[in-house]
Each structure stands twice: as C-alpha cells, then as structure tokens.
C-alpha positions as CSV (number, residue, x, y, z in Angstrom):
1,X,0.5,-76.4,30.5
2,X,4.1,-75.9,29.9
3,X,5.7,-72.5,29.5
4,X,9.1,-72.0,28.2
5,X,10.9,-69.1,29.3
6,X,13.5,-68.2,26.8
7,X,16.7,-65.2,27.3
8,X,16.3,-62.8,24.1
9,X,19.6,-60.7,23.9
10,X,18.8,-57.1,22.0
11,X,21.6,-55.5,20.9
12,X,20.8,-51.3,20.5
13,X,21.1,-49.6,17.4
14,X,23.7,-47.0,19.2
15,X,25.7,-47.6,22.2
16,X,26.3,-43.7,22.9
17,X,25.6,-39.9,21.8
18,X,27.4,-39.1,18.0
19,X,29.4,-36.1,19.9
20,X,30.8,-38.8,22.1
21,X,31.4,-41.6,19.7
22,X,32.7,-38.6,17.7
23,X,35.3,-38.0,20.5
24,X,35.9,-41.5,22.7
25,X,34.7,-44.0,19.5
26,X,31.8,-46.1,19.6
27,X,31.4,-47.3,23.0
28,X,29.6,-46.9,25.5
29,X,30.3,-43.2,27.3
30,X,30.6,-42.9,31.6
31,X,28.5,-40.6,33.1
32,X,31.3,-37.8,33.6
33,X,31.8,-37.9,30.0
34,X,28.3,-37.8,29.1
35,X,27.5,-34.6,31.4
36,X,30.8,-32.8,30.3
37,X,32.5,-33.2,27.0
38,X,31.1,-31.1,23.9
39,X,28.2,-29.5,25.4
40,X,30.0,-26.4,25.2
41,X,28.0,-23.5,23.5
42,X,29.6,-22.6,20.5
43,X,27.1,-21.5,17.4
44,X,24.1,-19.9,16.6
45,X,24.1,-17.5,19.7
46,X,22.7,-14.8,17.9
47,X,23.8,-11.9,18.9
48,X,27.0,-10.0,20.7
49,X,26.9,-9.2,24.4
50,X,25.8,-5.9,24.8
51,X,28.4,-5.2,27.4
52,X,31.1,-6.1,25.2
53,X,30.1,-6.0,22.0
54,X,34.0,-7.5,21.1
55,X,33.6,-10.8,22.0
56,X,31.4,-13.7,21.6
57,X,28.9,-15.0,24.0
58,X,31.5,-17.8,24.8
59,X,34.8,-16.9,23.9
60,X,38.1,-18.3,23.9
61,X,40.3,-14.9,23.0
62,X,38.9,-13.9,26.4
63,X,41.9,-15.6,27.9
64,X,45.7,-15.2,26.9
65,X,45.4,-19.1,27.4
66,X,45.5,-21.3,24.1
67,X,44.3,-24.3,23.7
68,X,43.7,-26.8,21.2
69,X,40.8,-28.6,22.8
70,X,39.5,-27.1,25.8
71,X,38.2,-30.6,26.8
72,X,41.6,-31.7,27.6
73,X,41.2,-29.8,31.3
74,X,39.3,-32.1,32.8
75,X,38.5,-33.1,36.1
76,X,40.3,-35.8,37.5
77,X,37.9,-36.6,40.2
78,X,35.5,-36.6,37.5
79,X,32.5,-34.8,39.5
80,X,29.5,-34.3,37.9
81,X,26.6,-33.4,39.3
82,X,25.2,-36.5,41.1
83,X,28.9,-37.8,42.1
84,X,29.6,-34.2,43.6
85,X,26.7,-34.2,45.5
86,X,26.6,-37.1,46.4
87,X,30.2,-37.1,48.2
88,X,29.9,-33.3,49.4
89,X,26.7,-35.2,50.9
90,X,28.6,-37.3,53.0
91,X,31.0,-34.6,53.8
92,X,27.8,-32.7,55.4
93,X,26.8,-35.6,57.5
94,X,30.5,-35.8,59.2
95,X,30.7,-31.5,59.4
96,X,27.0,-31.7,60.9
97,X,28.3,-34.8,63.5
98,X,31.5,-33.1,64.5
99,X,29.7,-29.7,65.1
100,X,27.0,-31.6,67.1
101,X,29.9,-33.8,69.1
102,X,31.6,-30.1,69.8
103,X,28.2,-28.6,71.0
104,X,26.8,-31.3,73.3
105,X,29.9,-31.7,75.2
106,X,30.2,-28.6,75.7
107,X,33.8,-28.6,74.3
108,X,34.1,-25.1,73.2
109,X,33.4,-24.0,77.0
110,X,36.7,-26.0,78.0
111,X,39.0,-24.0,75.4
112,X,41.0,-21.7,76.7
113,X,39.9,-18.3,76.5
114,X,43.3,-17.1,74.4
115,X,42.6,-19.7,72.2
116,X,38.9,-19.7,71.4
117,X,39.8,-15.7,71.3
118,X,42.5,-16.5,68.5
119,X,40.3,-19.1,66.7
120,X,37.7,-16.0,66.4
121,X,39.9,-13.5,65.8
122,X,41.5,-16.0,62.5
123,X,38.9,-17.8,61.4
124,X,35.5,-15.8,61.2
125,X,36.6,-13.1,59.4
126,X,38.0,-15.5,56.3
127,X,34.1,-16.0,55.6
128,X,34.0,-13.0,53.7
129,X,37.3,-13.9,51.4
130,X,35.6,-17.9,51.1
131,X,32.4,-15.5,49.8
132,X,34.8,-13.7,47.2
133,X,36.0,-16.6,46.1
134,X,32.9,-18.0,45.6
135,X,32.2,-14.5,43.4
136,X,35.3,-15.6,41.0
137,X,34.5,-18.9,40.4
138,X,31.2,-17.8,39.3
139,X,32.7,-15.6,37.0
140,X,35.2,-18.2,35.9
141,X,32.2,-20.8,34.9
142,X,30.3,-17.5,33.1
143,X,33.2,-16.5,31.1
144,X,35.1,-19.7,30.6
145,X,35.2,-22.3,28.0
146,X,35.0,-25.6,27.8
147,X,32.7,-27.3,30.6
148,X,35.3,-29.9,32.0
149,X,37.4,-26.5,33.1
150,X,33.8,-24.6,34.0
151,X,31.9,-27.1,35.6
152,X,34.3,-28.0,38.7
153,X,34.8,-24.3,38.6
154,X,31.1,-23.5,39.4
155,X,31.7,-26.7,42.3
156,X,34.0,-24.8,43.8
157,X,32.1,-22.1,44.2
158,X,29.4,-23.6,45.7
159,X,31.8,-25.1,48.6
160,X,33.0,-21.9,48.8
161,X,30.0,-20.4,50.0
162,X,29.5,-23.9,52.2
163,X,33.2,-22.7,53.6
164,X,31.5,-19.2,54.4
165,X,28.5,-20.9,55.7
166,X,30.5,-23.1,58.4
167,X,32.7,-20.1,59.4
168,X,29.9,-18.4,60.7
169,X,28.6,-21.2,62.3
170,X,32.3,-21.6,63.9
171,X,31.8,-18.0,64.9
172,X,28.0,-18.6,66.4
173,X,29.2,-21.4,68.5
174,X,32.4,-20.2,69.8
175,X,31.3,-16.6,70.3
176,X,27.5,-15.8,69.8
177,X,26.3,-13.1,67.1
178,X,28.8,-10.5,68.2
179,X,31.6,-12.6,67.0
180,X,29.8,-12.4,63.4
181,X,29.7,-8.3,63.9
182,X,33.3,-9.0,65.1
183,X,35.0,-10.3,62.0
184,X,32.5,-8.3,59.8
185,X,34.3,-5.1,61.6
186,X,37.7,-6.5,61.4
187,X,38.0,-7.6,57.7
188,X,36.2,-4.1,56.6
189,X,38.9,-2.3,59.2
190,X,41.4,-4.1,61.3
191,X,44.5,-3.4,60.2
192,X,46.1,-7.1,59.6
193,X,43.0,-7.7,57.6
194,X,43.3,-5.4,55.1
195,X,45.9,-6.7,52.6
196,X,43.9,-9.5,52.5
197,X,40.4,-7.5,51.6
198,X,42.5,-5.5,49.2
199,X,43.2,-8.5,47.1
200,X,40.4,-10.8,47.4
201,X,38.3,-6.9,46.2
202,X,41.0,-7.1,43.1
203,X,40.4,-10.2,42.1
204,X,36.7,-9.3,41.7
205,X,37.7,-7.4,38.6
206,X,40.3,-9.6,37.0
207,X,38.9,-10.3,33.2
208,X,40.6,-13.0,32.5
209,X,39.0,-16.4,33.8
210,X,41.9,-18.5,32.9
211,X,44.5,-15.7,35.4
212,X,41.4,-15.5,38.0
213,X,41.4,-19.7,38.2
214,X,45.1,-19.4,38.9
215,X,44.9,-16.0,41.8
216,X,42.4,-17.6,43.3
217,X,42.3,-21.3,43.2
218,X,46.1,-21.6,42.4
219,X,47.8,-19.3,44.6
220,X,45.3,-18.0,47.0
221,X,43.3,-21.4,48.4
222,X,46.9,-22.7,47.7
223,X,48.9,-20.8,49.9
224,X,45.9,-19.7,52.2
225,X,44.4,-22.9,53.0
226,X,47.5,-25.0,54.2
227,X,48.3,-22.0,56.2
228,X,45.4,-21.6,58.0
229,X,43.9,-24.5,58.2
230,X,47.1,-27.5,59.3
231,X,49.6,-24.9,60.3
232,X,47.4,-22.4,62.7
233,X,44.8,-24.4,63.4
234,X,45.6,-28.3,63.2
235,X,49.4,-27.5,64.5
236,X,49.2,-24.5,67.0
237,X,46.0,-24.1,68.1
238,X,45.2,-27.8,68.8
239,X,48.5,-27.9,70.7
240,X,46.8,-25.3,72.8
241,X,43.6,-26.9,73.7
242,X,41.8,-26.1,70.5
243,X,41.4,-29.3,69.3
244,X,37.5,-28.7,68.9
245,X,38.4,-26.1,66.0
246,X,40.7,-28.2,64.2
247,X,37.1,-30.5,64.4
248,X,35.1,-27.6,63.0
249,X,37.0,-27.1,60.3
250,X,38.0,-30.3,59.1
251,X,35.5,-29.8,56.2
252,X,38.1,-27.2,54.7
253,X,40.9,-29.3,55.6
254,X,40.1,-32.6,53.5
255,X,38.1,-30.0,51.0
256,X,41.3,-28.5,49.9
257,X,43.5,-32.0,49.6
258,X,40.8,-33.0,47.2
259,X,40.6,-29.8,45.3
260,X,44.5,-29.0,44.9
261,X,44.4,-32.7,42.7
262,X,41.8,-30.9,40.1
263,X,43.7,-27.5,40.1
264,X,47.3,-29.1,39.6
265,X,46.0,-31.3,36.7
266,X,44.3,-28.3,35.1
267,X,47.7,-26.7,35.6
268,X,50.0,-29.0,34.6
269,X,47.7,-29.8,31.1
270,X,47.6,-25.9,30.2
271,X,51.6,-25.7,30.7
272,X,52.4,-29.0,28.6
273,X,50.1,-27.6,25.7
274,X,52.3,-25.0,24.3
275,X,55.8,-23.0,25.8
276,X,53.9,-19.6,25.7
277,X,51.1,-21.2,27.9
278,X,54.0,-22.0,30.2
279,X,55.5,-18.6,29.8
280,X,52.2,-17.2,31.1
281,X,51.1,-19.3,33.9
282,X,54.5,-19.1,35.4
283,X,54.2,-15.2,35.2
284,X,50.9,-15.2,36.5
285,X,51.6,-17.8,39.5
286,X,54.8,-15.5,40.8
287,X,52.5,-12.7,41.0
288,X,49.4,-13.8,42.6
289,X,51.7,-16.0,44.7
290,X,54.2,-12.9,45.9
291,X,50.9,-10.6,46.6
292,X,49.0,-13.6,48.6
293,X,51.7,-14.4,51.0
294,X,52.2,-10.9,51.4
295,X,48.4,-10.6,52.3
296,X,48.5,-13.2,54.5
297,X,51.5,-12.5,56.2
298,X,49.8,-10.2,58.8
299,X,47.0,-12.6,59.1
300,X,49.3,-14.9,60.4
301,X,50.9,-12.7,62.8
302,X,47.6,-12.8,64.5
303,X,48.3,-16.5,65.8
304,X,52.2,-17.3,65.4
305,X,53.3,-13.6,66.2
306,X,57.2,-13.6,65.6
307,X,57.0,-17.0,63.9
308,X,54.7,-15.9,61.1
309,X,57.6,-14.9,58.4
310,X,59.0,-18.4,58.8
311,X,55.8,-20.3,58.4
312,X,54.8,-18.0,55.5
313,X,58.1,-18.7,53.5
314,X,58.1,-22.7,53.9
315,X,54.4,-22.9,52.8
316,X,55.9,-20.9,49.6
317,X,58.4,-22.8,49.4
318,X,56.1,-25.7,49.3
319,X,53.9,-24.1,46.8
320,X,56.9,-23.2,44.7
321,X,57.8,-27.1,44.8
322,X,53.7,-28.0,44.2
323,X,53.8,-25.9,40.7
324,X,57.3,-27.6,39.7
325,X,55.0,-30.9,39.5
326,X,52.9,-29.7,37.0
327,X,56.2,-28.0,34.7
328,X,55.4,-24.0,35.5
329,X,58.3,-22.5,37.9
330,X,58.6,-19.8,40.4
C-alpha cells in the first residue's frame, strides 16, 4: 500500500490580539508587545480609592507629567517577564561563581585589613538605601500609568532588593554577622551616613511617581552607582588589593550600564513630548541631582578622604552631560 503524504498550509483567521492590531496593524505582535502595550487598567474600576477619594484607581493627573500615549515609554531592552528572568538568571549564575571563586580561595583573607575595613564600612550599609529604593519603585509601578513605564519599574525593584541581598552577603563574607549590626548602626547613626538616610526616608513620601522615577532612578542610582561602584570600588579599592570586592559587586556594576539605557530613553521620550514636560524634568533633575551629591558627598569621604569633592563634581559633571543626551539640562 502506498501512502501519500501531502503539506497542507492553514492560514489563521487572526494573526494577533485586536488591541495590538489596533496599535502595530495586522501582524503578527512580539512577545514584549504582547505582555505590555494596552493592558493598562483604565474603565469600569468601580469605585474611588478610599484613601484618596480625588483620584482614580489609575490615574494620570497623579503626575505633573503629560503625555499623549503613555505607551510611548517603553523599554528599550524590551524585558518582559520571561526575557528578564531569564538574563537576571544568568547574571545569578556569574554573582553565585564569583562569590564562590572569592570564598574558596580564601581571597578575602589576603585583603588588606584597611581595605576590607573600607569595603565594609562603604558598602554594607548601602543595603538599606538599595531596600528604599526597592520601596519607590514599588510605588512607582502602584501609582503609575501605562505598563511599558510600570513594568521595568516593578524590575527594578526587584534587583533592588537582589542589590540589598548581595550587600549583606558582601558583609557576611568579609566581616561575619557583626558587620551586618555594623552598617545597620551606621546608616541609622554614623554621621557621614546620615544625609544619605535623610533622602532615601524623603523619597519614601514623594507622591508623584513620575518625580520619584527621576530622584531615584535618575539622579540617585545615577550619580550613586558610578560613584560607588567604578570610582571607590573598581578604581581605589582594587588598586589597593581589593580586587575581590570589585568581584562581588560586579552584579551592580553591569546592572546599572544596562539600566541607565531604559531610564535615559524614558527620559529623553517624556522631554521631546511637550516643552512644559521638559520645563519639569529639568527642574526636577537639578534638584534631586544637587541633594544626592550632597548626600553622598560624606559617603565618599569615607574612602577618597580629601579627594571626595573632586570625584563627586566630575561624576556630576558627567551626569549633567548624560541628561543633555536625552534634551533636559542642568
């Protein structure tokens, strides 16, 4: 018996979702855009929060921000959630190799005391502002609009709390639980700290999600992390025989080059949309921008001493050139 075999093409009925056909035409729609554009809750919500009985649910007047189409703020990396798992995922597997690679060679034992004592006194007490920032971007995703500008947001906080999370680890390895009790003491009472504490606690009570995205992932991972992480710790400590710190915090490093892409397209969108958007992000930028390297001035100190004040104003001065990028000048 012969049997003949024979190709059958079927072509579907529809080739994507009518909100996306709606938005990109009728074609077939990528994953990003099918977990993020126009899901957005926007009618039928029944009923005015009771803390606010002002405002919607979901609001946009929440924000001085205006925008046409909230959608336009998207995410360049375009994470959703399988591809932002999926690459923090292979982020953990290097982290969790380069902490096992410090630990079995016993590498933190060979730093020198002053500079494992620096890394300690800098680094584990910046757990508690990577856990305030992972407060704000909560907020940001609760009272934001528009889930390509909420959903990275929400990302972000998550590897916030990842940042806290490996900080403490830092602190385990290079000093035991009494380096945890340590910086805990420190950032509630130490003197340098305490500019810092006082802005990352104001920020917990900013309204506005739109000014919060640009104190805190604008201005204060902006200036904070470049600071920190390649100036104190890849350029002075490492030169010092720290080079295992610069390896335990290389996460935060390669975190914030890949972040600062999604926050200076958000940016740079927001300002091109109208001239009283720009008006507002630039006032908003100088402000947060003058009170974080003021805050992190005396943080700095801690490591560079003397040298702080000029590090501090070329990493603004950076910054400053950063924001010119996306049109909003400080």
């Amino acid at each position: 018996m012969q049997i003949d075999l024979r190709t059958v093409s079927i072509q579907p009925l529809r080739t994507t979702f009518d909100h996306l056909a709606r938005r990109f035409g009728d074609k077939p729609a990528s994953r990003y855009q099918e977990g993020s554009y126009d899901i957005q809750a926007a009618e039928h919500l029944h009923y005015k929060p009771t803390w606010d009985p002002d405002q919607d649910l979901y609001d946009t007047a929440i924000t001085r921000i205006v925008m046409a189409d909230w959608y336009a703020l998207k995410d360049p990396r375009q994470f959703y959630y399988s591809t932002y798992t999926v690459t923090r995922a292979r982020q953990q597997d290097t982290t969790e190799a380069n902490f096992e690679f410090v630990e079995s060679r016993g590498l933190a034992a060979m730093m020198p005391e002053e500079v494992r004592r620096a890394a300690l006194d800098l680094l584990v007490p910046l757990r508690h502002a990577a856990y305030g920032s992972n407060l704000n971007n909560t907020f940001i995703c609760g009272y934001g609009y528009g889930v390509t500008f909420t959903q990275p947001c929400m990302y972000a906080a998550m590897d916030q709390l990842g940042i806290a999370q490996y900080l403490s680890r830092l602190g385990l390895l290079l000093g035991d639980v009494a380096a945890l009790e340590e910086g805990k003491a420190a950032w509630l009472s130490a003197p340098a700290w305490q500019p810092l504490r006082r802005l990352v606690e104001d920020l917990l009570v900013v309204r506005d999600p739109f000014e919060l995205f640009v104190a805190q992932n604008v201005a204060l991972d902006g200036l904070l992390f470049p600071l920190v992480y390649e100036r104190l710790v890849e350029d002075d400590l490492s030169a010092r025989g720290g080079s295992a710190v610069a390896l335990l915090t290389q996460f935060q490093a390669s975190w914030f080059d890949e972040t600062r892409k999604w926050t200076d397209a958000v940016m740079k969108v927001a300002a091109a949309e109208s001239e009283h958007n720009r008006m507002v992000l630039q006032d908003w930028s100088k402000l947060w921008c003058d009170r974080v390297a003021a805050a992190l001035l005396p943080v700095v100190e801690l490591v560079l001493g003397a040298k702080a004040d000029a590090a501090v104003a070329e990493q603004i001065s950076a910054f400053r050139a950063r924001l010119e990028k996306t049109g909003v000048m400080i």
